[in-house]
Residue, then its C-alpha position, 0 to 999 in steps of 0.5 A: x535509441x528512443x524508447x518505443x512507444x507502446x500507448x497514450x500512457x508511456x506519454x507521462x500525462x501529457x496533454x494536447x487540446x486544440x481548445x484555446x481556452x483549455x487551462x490545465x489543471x494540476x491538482x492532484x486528488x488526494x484520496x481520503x482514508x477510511x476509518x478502521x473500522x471501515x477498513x477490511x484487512x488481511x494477513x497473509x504470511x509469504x515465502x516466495x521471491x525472498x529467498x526462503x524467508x518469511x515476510x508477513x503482508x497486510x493488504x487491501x489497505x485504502x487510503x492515501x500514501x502517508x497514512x499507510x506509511x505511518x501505520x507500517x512505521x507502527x507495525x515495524x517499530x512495534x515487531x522491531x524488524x524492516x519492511x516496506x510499504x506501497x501499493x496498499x500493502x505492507x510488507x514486515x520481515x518476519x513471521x509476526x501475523x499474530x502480534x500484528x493482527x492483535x495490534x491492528x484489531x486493538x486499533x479498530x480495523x476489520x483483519x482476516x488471517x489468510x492462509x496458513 
């Protein structure tokens, strides 16, 4: 059985225009990331959703995938644990909230430690 529709965005970007000169245009815009020290970032240690074990999150990080991706690469190999990146966060396997706002404040950016 076919997934139900719920709204215009389930359709995936589809667009219908009755206009016979319409070109579409399939650009996607690249989004410019700031520089650090325009960035404002904040710390925060986190427990929940994993299973009692302790993840440090950088978030409100702007700018395009790639950059935040190449600076999670940074802070992973920096603390030599896992993690992930997306969605403008950054998530580090372990509590590392010190080393990494020291690194990131040598880099130029504007970090708050959150909570705890």
């Amino acid at each position: 059985m076919a997934k139900k529709l719920s709204s215009l965005d389930d359709l995936g970007g589809f667009v219908f225009s009755t206009n016979k000169d319409f070109e579409f245009n399939n650009e996607e815009e690249t989004q410019e990331t700031p520089a650090p020290s325009q960035q404002k970032l904040e710390a925060h240690l986190d427990k929940k959703n994993r299973g009692g074990k302790i993840a440090t999150v950088i978030k409100g990080f702007e700018g395009n995938e790639e950059d935040l991706k190449t600076l999670a690469k940074q802070l992973k190999t920096l603390c030599g644990v896992g993690g992930s990146a997306k969605d403008g966060e950054i998530i580090i396997q372990g509590n590392f909230r010190d080393k990494i706002m020291d690194f990131l404040i040598k880099e130029g950016y504007k970090v708050k430690r959150v909570g705890g």
